[in-house]
MARPAKE-236188 format. One record per residue (C-alpha): residue in three letters; x, y, z; residue number from 1. Coordinates in nm, 2 decimals. Layout:
BEGIN
 residu     xx     yy     zz num
    Ala      X      Y      Z NUM
...
This chain:
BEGIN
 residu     xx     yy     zz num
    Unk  12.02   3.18   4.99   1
    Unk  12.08   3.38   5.30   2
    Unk  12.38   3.66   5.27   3
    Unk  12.57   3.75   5.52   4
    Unk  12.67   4.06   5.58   5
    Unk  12.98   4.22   5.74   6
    Unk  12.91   4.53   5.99   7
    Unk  12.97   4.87   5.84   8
    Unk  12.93   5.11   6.14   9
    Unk  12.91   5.47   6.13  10
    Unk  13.11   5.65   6.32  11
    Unk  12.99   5.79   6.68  12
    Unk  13.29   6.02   6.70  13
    Unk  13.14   6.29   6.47  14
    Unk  12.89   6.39   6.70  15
    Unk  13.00   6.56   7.03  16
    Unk  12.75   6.49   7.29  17
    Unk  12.70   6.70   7.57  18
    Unk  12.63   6.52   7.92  19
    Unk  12.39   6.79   7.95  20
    Unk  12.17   7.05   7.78  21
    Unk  11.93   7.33   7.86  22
    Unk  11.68   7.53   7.67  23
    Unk  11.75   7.79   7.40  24
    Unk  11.61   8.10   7.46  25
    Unk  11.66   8.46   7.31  26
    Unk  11.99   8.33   7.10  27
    Unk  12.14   8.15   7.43  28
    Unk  12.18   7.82   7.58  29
    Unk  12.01   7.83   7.92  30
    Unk  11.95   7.67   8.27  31
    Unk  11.56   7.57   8.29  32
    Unk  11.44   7.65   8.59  33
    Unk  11.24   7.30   8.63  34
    Unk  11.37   6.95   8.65  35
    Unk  11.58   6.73   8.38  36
    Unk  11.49   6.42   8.21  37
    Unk  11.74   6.14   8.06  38
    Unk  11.74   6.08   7.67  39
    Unk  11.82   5.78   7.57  40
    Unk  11.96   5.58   7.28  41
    Unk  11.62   5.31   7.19  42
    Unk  11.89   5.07   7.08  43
    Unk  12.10   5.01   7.38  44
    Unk  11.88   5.18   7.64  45
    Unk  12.20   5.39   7.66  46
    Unk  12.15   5.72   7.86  47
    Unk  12.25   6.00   7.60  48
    Unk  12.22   6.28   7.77  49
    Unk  12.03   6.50   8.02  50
    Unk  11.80   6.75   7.90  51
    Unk  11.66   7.04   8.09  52
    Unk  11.22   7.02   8.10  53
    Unk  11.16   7.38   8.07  54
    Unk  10.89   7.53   8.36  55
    Unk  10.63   7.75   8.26  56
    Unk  10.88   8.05   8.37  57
    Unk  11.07   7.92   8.08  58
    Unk  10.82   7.90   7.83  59
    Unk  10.71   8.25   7.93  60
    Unk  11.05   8.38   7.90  61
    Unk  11.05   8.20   7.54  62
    Unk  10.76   8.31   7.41  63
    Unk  10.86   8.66   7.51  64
    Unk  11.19   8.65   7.34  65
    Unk  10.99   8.55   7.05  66
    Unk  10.75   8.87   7.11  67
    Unk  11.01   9.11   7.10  68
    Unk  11.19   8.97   6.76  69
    Unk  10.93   8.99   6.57  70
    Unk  10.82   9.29   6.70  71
    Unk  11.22   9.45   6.67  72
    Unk  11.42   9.24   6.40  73
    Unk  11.26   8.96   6.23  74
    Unk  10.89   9.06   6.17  75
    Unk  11.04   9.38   6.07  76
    Unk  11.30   9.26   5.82  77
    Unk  11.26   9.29   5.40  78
    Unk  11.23   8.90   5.33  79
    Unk  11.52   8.91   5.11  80
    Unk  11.74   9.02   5.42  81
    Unk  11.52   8.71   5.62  82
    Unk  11.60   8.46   5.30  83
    Unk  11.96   8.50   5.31  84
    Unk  11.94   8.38   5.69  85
    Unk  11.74   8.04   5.58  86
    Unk  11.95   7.99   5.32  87
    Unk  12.26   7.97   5.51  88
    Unk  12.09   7.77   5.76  89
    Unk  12.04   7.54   5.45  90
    Unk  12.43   7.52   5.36  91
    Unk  12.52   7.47   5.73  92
    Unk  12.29   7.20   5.75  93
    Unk  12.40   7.03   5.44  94
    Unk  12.82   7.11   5.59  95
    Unk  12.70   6.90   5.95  96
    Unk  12.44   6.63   5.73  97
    Unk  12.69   6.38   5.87  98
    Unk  12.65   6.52   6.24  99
    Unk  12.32   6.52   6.21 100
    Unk  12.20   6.21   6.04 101
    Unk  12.40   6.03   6.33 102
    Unk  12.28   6.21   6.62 103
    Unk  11.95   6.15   6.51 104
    Unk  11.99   5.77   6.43 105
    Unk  12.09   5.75   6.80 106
    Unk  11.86   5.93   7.00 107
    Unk  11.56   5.79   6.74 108
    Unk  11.65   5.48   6.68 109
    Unk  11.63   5.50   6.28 110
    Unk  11.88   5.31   6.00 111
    Unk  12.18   5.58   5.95 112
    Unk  12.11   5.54   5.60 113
    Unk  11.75   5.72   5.62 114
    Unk  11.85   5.97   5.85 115
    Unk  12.14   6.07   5.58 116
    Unk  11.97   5.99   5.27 117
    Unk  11.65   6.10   5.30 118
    Unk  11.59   6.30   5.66 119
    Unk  11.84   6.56   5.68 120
    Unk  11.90   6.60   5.26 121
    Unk  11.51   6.70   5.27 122
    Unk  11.57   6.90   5.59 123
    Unk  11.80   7.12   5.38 124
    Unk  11.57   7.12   5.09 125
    Unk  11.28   7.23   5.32 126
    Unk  11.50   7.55   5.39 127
    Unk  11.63   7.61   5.04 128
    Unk  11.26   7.63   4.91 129
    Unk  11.14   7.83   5.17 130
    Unk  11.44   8.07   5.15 131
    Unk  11.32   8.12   4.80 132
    Unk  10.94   8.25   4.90 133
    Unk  11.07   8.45   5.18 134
    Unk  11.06   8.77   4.92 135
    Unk  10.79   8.65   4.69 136
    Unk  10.50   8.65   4.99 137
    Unk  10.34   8.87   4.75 138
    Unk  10.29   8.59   4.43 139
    Unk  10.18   8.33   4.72 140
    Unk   9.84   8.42   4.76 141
    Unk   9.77   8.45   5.08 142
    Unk   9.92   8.82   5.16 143
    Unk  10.27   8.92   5.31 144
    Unk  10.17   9.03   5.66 145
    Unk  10.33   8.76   5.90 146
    Unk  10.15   8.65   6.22 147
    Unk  10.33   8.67   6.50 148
    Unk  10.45   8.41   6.72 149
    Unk  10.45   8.02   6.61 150
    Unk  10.42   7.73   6.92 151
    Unk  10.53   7.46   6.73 152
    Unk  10.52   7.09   6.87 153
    Unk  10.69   6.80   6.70 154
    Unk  10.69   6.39   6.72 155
    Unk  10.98   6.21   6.81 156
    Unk  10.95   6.03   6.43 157
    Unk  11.11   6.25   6.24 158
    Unk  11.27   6.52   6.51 159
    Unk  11.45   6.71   6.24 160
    Unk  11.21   6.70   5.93 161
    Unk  10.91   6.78   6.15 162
    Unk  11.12   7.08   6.27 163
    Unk  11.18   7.12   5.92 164
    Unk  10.82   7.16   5.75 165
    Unk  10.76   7.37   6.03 166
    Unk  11.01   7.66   6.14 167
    Unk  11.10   7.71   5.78 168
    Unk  10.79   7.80   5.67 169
    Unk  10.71   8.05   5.98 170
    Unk  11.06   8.23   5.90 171
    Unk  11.02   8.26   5.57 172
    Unk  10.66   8.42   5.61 173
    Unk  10.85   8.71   5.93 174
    Unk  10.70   8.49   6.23 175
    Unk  10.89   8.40   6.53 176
    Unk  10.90   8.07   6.65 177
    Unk  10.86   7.85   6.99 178
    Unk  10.92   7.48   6.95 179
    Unk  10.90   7.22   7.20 180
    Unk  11.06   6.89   7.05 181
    Unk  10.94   6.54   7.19 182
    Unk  11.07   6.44   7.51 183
    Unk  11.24   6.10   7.39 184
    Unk  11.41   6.31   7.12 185
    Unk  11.52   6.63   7.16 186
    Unk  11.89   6.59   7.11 187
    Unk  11.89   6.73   6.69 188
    Unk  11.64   7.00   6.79 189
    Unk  11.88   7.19   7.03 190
    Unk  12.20   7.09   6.76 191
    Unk  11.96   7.28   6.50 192
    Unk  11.96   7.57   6.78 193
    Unk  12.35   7.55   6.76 194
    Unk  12.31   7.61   6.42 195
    Unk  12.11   7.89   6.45 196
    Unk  12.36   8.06   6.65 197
    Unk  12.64   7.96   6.38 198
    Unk  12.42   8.11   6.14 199
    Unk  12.39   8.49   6.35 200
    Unk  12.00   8.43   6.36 201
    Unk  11.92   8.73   6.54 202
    Unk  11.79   8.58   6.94 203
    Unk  11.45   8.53   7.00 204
    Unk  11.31   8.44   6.65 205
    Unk  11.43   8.05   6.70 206
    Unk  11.34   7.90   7.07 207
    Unk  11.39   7.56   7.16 208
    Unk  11.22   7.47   7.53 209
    Unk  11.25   7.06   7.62 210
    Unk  11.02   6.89   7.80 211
    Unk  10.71   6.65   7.81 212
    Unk  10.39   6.66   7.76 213
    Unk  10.33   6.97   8.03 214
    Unk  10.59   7.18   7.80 215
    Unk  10.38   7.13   7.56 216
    Unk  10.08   7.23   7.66 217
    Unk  10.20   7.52   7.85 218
    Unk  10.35   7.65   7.46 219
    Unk   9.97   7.59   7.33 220
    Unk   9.80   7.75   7.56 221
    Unk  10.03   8.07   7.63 222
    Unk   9.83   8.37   7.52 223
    Unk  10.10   8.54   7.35 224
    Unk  10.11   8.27   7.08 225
    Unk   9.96   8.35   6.77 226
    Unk  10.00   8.04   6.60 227
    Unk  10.00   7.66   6.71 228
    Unk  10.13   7.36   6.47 229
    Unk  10.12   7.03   6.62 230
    Unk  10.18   6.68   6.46 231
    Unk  10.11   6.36   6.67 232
    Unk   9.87   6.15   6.79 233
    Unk   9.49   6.24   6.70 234
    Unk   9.41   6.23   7.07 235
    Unk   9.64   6.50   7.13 236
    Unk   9.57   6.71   6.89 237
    Unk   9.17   6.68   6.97 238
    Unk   9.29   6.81   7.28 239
    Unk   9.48   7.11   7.16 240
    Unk   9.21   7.18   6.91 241
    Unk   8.97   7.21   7.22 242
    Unk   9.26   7.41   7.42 243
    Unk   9.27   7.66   7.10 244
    Unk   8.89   7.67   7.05 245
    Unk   8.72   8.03   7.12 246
    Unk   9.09   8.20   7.14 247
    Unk   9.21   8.43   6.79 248
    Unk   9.49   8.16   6.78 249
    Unk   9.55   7.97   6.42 250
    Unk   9.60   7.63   6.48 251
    Unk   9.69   7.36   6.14 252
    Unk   9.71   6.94   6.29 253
    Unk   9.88   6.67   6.13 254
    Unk   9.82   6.35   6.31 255
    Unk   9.72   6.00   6.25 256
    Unk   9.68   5.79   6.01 257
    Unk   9.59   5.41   5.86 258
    Unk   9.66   5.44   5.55 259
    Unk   9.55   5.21   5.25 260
    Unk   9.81   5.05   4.97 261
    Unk   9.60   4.87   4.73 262
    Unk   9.73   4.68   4.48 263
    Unk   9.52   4.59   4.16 264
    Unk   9.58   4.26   3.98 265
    Unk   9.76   4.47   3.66 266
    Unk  10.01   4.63   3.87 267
    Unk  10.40   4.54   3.85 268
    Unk  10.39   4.31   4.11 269
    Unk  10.78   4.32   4.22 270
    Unk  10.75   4.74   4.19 271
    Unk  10.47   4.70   4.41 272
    Unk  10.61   4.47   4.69 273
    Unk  10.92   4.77   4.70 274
    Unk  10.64   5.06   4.76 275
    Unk  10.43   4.82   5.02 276
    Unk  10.81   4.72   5.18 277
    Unk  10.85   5.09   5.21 278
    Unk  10.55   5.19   5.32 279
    Unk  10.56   4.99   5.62 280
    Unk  10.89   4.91   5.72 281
    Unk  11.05   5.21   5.63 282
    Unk  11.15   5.42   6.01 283
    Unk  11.05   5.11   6.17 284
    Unk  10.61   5.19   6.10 285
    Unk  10.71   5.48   6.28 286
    Unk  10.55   5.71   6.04 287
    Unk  10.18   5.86   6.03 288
    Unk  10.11   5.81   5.64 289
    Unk  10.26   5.47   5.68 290
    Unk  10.08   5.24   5.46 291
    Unk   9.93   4.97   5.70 292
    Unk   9.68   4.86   5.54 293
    Unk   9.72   4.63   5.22 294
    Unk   9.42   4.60   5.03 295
    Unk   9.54   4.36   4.73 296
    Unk   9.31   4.21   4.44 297
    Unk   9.17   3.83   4.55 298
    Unk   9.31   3.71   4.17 299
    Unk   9.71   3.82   4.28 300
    Unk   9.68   3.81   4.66 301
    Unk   9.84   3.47   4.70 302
    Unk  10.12   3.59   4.47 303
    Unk  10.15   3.91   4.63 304
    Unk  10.17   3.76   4.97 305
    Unk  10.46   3.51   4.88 306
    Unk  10.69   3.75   4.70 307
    Unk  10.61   4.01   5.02 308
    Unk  10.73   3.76   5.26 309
    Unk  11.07   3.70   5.04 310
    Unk  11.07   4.05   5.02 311
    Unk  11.09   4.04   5.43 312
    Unk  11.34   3.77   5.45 313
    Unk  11.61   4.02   5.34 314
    Unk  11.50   4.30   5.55 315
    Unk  11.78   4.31   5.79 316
    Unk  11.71   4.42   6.17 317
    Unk  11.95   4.55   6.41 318
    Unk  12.23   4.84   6.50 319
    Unk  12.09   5.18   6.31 320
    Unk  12.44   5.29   6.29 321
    Unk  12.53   5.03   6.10 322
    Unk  12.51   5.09   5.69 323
    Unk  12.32   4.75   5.63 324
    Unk  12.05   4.82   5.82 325
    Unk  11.72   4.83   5.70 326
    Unk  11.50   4.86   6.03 327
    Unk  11.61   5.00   6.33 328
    Unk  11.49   5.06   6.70 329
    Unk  11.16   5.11   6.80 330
    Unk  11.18   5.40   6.97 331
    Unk  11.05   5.38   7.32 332
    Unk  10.99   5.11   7.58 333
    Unk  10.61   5.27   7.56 334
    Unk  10.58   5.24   7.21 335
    Unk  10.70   4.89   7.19 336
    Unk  10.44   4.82   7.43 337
    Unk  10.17   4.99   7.23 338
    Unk  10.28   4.75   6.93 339
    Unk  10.29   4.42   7.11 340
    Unk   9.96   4.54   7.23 341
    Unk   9.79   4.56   6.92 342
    Unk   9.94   4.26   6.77 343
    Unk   9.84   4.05   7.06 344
    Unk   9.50   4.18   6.96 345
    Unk   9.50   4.07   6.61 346
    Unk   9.58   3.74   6.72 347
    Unk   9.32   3.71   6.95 348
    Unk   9.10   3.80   6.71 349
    Unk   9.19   3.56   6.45 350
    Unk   9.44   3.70   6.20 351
    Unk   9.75   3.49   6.13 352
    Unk  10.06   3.67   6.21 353
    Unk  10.39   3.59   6.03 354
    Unk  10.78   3.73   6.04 355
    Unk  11.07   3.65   5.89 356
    Unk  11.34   3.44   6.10 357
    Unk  11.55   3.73   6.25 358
    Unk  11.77   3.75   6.54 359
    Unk  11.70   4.12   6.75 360
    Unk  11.94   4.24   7.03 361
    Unk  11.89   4.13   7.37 362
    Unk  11.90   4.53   7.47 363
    Unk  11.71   4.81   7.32 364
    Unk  11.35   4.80   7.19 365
    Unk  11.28   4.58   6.87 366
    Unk  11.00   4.46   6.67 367
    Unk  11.04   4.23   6.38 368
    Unk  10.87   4.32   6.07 369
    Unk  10.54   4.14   6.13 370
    Unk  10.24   4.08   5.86 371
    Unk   9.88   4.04   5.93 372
    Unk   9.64   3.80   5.69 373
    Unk   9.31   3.71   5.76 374
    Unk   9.21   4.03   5.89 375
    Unk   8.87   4.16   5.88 376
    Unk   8.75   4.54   5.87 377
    Unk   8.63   4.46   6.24 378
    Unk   9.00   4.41   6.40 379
    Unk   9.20   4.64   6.60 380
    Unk   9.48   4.61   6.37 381
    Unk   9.29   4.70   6.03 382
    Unk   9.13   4.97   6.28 383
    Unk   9.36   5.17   6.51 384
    Unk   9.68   5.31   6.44 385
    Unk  10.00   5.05   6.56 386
    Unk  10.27   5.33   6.47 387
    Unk  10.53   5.04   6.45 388
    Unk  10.63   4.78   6.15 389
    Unk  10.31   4.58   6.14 390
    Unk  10.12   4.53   5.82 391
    Unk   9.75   4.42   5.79 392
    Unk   9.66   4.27   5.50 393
    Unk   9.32   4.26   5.35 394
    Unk   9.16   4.16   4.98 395
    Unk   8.92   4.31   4.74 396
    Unk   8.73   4.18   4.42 397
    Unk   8.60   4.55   4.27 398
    Unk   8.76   4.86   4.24 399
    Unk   8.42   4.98   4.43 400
    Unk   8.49   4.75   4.69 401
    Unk   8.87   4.89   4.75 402
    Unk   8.78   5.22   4.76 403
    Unk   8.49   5.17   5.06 404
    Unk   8.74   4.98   5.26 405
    Unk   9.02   5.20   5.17 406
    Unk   8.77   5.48   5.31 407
    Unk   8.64   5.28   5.63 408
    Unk   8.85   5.43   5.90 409
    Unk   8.82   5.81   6.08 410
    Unk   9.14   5.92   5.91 411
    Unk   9.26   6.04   5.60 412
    Unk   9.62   6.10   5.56 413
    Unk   9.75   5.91   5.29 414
    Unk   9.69   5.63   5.00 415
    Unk   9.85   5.44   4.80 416
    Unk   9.70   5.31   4.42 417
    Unk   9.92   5.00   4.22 418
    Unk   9.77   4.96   3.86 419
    Unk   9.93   4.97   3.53 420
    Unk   9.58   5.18   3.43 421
    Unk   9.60   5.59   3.44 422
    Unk   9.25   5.60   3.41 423
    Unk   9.18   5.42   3.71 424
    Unk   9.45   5.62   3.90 425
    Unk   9.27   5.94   3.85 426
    Unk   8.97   5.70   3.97 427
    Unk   9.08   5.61   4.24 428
    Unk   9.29   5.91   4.32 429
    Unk   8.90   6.12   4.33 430
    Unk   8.74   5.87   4.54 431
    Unk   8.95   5.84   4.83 432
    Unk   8.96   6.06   5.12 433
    Unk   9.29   6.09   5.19 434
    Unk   9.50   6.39   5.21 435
    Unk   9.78   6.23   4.97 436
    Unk   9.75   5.95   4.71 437
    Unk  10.04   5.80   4.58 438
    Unk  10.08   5.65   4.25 439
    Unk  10.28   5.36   4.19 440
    Unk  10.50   5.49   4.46 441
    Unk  10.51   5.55   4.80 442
    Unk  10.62   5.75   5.11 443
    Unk  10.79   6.02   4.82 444
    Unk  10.79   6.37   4.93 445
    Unk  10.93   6.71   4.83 446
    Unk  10.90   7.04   4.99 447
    Unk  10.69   7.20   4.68 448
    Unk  10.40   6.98   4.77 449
    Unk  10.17   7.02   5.04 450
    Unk  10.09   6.72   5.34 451
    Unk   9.77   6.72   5.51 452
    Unk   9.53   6.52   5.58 453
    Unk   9.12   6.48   5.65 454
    Unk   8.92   6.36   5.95 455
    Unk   9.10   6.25   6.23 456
    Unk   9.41   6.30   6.03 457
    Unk   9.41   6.64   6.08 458
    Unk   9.39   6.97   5.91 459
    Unk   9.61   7.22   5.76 460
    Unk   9.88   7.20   5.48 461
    Unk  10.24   7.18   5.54 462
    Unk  10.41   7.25   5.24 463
    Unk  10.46   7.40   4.88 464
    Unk  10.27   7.80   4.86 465
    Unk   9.98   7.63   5.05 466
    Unk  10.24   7.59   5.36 467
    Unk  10.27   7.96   5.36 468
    Unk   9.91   8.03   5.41 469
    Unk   9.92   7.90   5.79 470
    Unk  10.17   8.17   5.84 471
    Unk  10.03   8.46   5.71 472
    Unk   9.75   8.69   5.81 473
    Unk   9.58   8.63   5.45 474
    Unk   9.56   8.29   5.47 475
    Unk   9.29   8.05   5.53 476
């Protein structure tokens, strides 16, 4: 039986948007000196706002208020005084979570109830525990002398937890920081630069510069930055890894993935269809450890399959404001394109596709949750990353066999392991080359435990004490 379900919207009226913004530099709101762009709400195609695209003038002039505060105030200060800074950062956050989680459902595209259970409760967390390392440098490991000043470029996937994992960190360890925020969502990046402000974070160690893909690069490769952290795409990041190579900058990647669930034929079946449901659908795909790939046991595949496809039925598509929602917008026109792309591709080649009956809004960008059987190692979709709600599924006879196709792709983010056996866990867990292997579970994070991955997945650990080597001098 189908439920219905009445509409429980979240208020708009919490969040007062501006019809325009600018950059933040030096502890101020700012006129770029280059063009503006539109941002715009993925589920209505709604303009937002306009956001200034900072120049390289303005990333110069950021990266120099930067210089001076950690050369002045910040890289200067005893990292008690610096902790009590982050942790009020953390309580503000936690007082505006309702501000936040909205404005970042609407320029994202994300269900409200992800962005305010999950995105902005570990945004504060990410704070708190960094706040409490700030003076303890000395029990990390990895020295106490800070770096300098971080460029720091996030995804549009989770604007305000990428933000998050990575200017908490660098404060905490005396660095200064320069973040560019993607282009298609930069609205909760300059509200966290509001924030800052509210906080009396002294100007120049937080700067927030807007802008594409020339912002970006022009924060890489300014040679007053000490430190680059980038997650995206892999073919990005190969590029700032060759932009970075034979300079003294430190560079840490997180970017791609494909990542395996595999499901053994002792596992709890129903616990396991949540974690696959979850690994998948959960911020529309729209996540780089997402677990695309199921690899399920032949003997249970056929049951798996069914109760994943009941499992679907209820998902329920539509507005991300609204408190039902379990998948929201995808979150550009380009990415929508990039799925419907791939899936084209992996019907051409042969896999069956399959979606629940669902009815998406004639405006915005949507994708229905979509799976994949049939598929072969050879397909595009069991191959290259989709970034969008699409499940390929695949089966397996031998634990052997699992883990070689598990391991038969050029990343190595993230993996998932369903069996009622702990010895095969820590099996399986040894064998695979992925940064993160899940047990029974999936998609569960916490700010004491480092995220990385291998291969094309990246390098570098954001995260836990073996976050705060990337921004210190003694770390690796």
């Amino acid at each position: 039986m189908q439920l219905e379900y009445a509409p429980a919207p979240e208020s708009r009226g919490v969040v007062d948007l501006k019809p325009s913004y600018g950059l933040f530099v030096d502890g101020e709101f700012v006129d770029g000196h280059g063009t503006s762009f539109k941002t715009l709400n993925p589920a209505s195609e709604e303009v937002l706002a306009e956001v200034a695209e900072a120049s390289d003038a303005d990333v110069d002039a950021a990266v120099k208020a930067a210089r001076r505060a950690h050369s002045r105030t910040w890289g200067r200060m005893p990292g008690a005084e610096r902790a009590k800074y982050l942790f009020r950062i953390a309580r503000i956050i936690q007082e505006r979570s309702r501000e936040l989680a909205v404005l970042e459902s609407l320029d994202n595209g994300k269900p409200i109830k992800e962005a305010r259970d999950v995105d902005v409760p570990q945004v504060a967390a990410n704070f708190f525990y960094f706040a409490g390392w700030a003076d303890k440098l000395e029990h990390a490991g990895h020295g106490t002398e800070s770096i300098g000043v971080a460029g720091q470029v996030i995804p549009w996937n989770f604007p305000l937890l990428m933000l998050a994992w990575k200017v908490a960190p660098a404060l905490a360890c005396g660095n200064t920081v320069v973040l560019k925020p993607a282009e298609t969502t930069p609205l909760t990046a300059l509200l966290f630069a509001e924030i800052c402000q509210q906080a009396d974070l002294p100007p120049g160690v937080v700067n927030v510069v807007t802008g594409a893909g020339a912002t970006g690069q022009a924060v890489v490769s300014h040679p007053d930055v000490d430190k680059v952290a980038f997650t995206g795409s892999t073919e990005v990041g190969k590029a700032i890894a060759r932009a970075v190579a034979g300079t003294d900058k430190r560079l840490t990647l997180e970017l791609g993935g494909k990542a395996a669930n595999i499901v053994f034929e002792d596992a709890p079946i129903d616990q396991a269809v949540e974690g696959l449901v979850t690994g998948i659908f959960f911020n529309q795909g729209h996540v780089c450890c997402a677990g695309s790939r199921l690899l399920v046991q032949e003997s249970v595949a056929d049951e798996v399959l069914e109760r994943l496809r009941r499992r679907m039925s209820t998902l329920r598509v539509g507005d991300p404001l609204d408190k039902n929602t379990d998948v929201g917008a995808i979150n550009s026109a380009e990415q929508l394109a990039r799925i419907r792309e791939l899936s084209a591709a992996g019907e051409a080649e042969g896999a069956e596709r399959w979606s629940p009956a669902c009815d998406l809004p004639e405006r915005g960008y949507w994708f229905a949750p979509t799976v994949f059987t049939g598929v072969s190692q050879a397909h595009r979709i069991a191959r290259e990353e989709i970034f969008g709600p699409v499940l390929s599924v695949l089966t397996f006879r031998t634990p052997d066999e699992a883990v070689d196709k598990a391991n038969n792709t050029p990343y190595g983010l993230s993996a998932g392991v369903w069996t009622e056996k702990g010895s095969r866990i820590l099996q399986m867990a040894g064998a695979l080359r992925a940064g993160v292997v899940w047990a029974n579970t999936f998609n569960q994070f916490d700010p004491t435990s480092p995220f990385g991955g291998y291969k094309e997945s990246g390098y570098g650990r954001e995260g836990g004490r073996h976050g705060l080597a990337a921004y210190l001098k003694g770390g690796e």
